[in-house]
N, C-alpha and C positions, 0 to 999 in steps of 0.2 A: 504493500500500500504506500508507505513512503517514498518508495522508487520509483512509482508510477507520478506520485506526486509531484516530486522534485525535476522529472524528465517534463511536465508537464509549464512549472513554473522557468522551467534553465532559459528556453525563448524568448519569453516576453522579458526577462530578467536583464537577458544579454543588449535586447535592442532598447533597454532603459538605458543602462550603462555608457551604449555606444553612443548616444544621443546626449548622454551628459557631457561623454568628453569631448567630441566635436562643440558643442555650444562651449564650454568650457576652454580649449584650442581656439577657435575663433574669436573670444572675447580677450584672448593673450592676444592674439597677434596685432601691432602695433600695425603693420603694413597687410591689408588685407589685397590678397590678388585675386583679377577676375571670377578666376574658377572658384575660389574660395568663397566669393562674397554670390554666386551663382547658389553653391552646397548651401548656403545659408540660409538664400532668399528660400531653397524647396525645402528646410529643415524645418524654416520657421512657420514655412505655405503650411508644411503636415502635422506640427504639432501646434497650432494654434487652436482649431476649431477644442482640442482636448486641454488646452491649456483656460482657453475661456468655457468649457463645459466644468470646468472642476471649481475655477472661478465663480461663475454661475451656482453652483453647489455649494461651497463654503460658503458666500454671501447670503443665499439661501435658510441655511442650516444658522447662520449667525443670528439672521432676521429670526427665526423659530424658535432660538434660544433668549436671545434678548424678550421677543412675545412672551416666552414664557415665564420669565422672569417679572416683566411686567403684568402678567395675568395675575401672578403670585399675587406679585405688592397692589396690585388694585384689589383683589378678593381682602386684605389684609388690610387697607384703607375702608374699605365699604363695611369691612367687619366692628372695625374702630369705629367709623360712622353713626353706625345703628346703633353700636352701644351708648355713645354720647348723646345718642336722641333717645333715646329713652331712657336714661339718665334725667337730660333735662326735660321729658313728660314725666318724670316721676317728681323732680322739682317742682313743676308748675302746678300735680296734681296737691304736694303738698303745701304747695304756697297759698293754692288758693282755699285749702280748707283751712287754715290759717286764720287766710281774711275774712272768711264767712265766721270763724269760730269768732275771731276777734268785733265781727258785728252783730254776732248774737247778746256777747258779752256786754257792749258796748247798751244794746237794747235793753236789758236786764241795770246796768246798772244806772241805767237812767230810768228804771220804772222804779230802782229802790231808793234814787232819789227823792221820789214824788209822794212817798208813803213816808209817813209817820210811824210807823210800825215794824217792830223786829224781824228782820228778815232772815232766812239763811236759803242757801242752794243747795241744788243736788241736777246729778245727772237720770233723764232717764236711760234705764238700763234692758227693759221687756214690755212687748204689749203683750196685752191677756188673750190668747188663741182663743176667749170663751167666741162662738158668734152672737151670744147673745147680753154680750156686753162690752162696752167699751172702755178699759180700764190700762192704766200701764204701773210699771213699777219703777220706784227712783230708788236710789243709792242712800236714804238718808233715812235714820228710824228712831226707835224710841233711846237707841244708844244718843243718840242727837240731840232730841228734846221734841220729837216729833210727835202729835196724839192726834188721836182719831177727831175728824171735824175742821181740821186747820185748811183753808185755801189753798191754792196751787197756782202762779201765773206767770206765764211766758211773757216775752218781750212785746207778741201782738196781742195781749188778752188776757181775760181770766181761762185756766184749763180744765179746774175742777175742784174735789175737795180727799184730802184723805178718810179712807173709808177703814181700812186696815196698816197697823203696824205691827214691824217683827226688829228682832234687835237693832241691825242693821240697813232695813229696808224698809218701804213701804207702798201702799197701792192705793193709786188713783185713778174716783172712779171721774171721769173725762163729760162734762158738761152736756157732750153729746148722749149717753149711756139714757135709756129708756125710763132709767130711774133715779134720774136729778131732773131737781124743779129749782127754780130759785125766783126770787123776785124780782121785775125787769122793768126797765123804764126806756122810752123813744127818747132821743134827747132833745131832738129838733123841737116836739110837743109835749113834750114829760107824758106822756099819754105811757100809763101803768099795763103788765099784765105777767102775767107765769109761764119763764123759759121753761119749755119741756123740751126733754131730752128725743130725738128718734132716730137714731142710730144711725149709723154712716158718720157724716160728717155735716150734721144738720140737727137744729130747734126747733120750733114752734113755740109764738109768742098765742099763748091761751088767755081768752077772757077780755079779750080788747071787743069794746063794741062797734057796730057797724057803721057808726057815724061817727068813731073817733079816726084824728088827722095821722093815716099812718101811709110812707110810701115807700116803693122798691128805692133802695140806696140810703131809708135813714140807719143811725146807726142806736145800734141797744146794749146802755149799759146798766151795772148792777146798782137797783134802789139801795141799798142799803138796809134795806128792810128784814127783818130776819136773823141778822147776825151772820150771815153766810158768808158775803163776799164783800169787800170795798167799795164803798159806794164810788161808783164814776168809773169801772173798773170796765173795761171795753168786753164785752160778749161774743159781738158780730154785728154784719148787718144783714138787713132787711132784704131779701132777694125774691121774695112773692108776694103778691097781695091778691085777696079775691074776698073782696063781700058778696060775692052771687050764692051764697050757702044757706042753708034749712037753718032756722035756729037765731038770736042773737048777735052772734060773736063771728067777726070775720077770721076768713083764714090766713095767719099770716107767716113764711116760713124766714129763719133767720141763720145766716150761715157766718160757722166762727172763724176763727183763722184756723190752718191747717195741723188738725192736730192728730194728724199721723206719720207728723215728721220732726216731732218732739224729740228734742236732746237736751237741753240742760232747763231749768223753771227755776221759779222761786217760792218758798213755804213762807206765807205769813205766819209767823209763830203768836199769834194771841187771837180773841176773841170780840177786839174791841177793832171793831171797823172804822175807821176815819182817814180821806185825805188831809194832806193838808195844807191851808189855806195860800 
């Protein structure tokens, strides 16, 4: 096998050789004569077309290698890329709850401005899966100073009252809940009547009569009445109205602010309702 090998490469071997020394002799001779610069002109006729085919191949092969090189470092760019963008989406997701945290805050402590009355906070932390209630639970309890009957309000409103406490926690039942009533007042007309609760994310002002001045967009806050809630303390407003009903009393529904996206309130801690002046 080698001998066949070796008999096969000795030819092309020899006319390499030959062809370097001529090119090699030709490029010594200071004095080139006729015949010599003849041999050169067909040496260079026959080895050009292979001399630029192999040219052609290395540039070739250079260009594929540099591409690849370059493919490298762009997938390696594009990789760093994506990372730094979503980096900076993770940035901006947390900046901007930040700022919402910081205007909730901001709302709260300018409602505990406006009261007279001892305040503390708490986050909520669970809604009540019941469907036939609407209740959530906060991070603050009887370890706290917290007792059953104390108010609950957000930065848009009043939210509720506590109904239950446990050492560390407690549960409120949410304004909306089928079974709070409170006493309500139109502010526009002080026109009187009793927030009922009906689930979802909706009231009904009860007991208002058909000739009293109520309309879509007033707003309803708390009389005071009762001992429940702060007087002046925002409910919701007014988003139906319909005196065309059997009975009395027109129908009027009142919608509060969004309280199924409850995260941090404030517990009036006393029993004595007053703003103040």
């Amino acid at each position: 096998m080698n001998v066949r090998l070796r008999s096969r490469l000795r030819t092309p071997l020899l006319i390499a050789a030959t062809l370097v020394f001529v090119l090699a002799v030709l490029s010594l001779s200071l004095k080139r004569a006729p015949i010599v610069q003849t041999a050169e002109g067909v040496i260079i006729s026959l080895t050009a077309p292979v001399m630029n085919g192999l040219n052609f191949v290395g540039e070739s092969l250079q260009r594929l290698w540099s591409g690849y090189f370059y493919l490298v470092g762009a997938r390696k760019e594009n990789a760093e890329l994506k990372r730094q963008l979503n980096e900076y989406a993770q940035k901006e997701v947390r900046y901007q709850e930040a700022l919402l945290l910081a205007r909730r805050l901001e709302a709260l402590l300018d409602l505990k401005k406006q009261l007279a009355l001892p305040i503390t906070g708490a986050r909520v932390v669970a809604y009540d899966p019941s469907q036939w209630s609407r209740c959530v639970i906060i991070d603050t309890g009887k370890s706290e100073g917290v007792t059953v009957g104390l108010p609950v309000l957000s930065g848009d409103g009043i939210v509720g009252r506590i109904v239950e406490t446990y050492p560390h926690h407690a549960k409120v039942m949410l304004i909306v809940d089928r079974n709070s009533g409170a006493d309500a007042m139109v502010q526009r007309t002080r026109v009187r009547g009793i927030l009922q609760g009906k689930g979802g994310n909706r009231c009904s002002l009860e007991y208002v009569p058909k000739n009293a001045d109520v309309e879509v967009g007033d707003l309803v806050l708390a009389s005071g009445l009762g001992g429940i809630y702060p007087a002046g303390q925002v409910f919701g407003r007014v988003t139906h109205v319909d005196r065309k009903t059997h009975g009395p009393f027109q129908e009027i529904m009142v919608t509060p602010g969004n309280l199924s996206a409850l995260e941090e309130v404030l517990i009036v801690k006393t029993t004595e309702m007053a703003l103040t002046p």
